[in-house]
C-alpha positions, 0 to 999 in steps of 0.5 A: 746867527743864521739867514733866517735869525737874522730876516725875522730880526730885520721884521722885528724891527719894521713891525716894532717901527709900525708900533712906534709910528702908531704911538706918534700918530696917536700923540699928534692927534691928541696935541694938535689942534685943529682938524687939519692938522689932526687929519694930518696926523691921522692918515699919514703917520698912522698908514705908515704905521699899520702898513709897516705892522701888516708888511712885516706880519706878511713877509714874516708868515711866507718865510717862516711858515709857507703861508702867503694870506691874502687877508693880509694882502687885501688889508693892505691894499685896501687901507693904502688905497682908503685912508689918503681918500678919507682923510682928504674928505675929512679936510675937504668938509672941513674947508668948505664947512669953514672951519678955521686954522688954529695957527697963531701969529700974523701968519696965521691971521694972514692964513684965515684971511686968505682962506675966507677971500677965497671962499667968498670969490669962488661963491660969488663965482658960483653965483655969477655961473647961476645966472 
């Protein structure tokens, strides 16, 4: 086994590693159970996931083929810089929306408590700053 066997092994692995990552970030979308924790799942399992895919795609074609592609280089970047941005919106509208934790037990009651308290000082605050 050569240099070079060997690195496309090592990039096997990181690519097959992405695929994993991605299969557990779908199953954590699909059995989690509120938006928090979906959103959770979705952005940074799954960015992991497709960076470790797009890494490993990248370094593969510069040491096999020569080829350094910038598509690549961009879909990187713009889904390392994108996908954290995005899912903090998401949860972001979903706590000021109100939406709820489904989290169960006395510490999830005492969550949902502290949450709606929360909103209903900073709105009395907002209030307050009107006038």
């Amino acid at each position: 086994m050569n240099v070079n066997d060997s690195i496309n092994l090592i990039l096997s692995v990181v690519i097959f590693v992405g695929s994993i990552m991605a299969l557990i970030s779908a199953i954590g979308i699909l059995i989690f159970k509120d938006v928090y924790t979906r959103s959770h799942a979705a952005t940074k399992s799954s960015t992991l996931a497709v960076l470790l895919t797009l890494i490993g795609v990248f370094v593969y074609f510069i040491l096999n083929d020569g080829y350094v592609s910038f598509r690549l280089l961009l879909g990187i970047f713009f889904l390392y810089l994108t996908s954290p941005v995005a899912g903090h919106l998401i949860t972001r509208a979903a706590y000021n929306s109100g939406v709820e934790m489904k989290v169960e037990g006395s510490k999830g009651k005492h969550l949902n408590d502290l949450l709606r308290t929360q909103k209903k000082t900073s709105k009395d605050k907002a209030l307050l700053k009107d006038k």
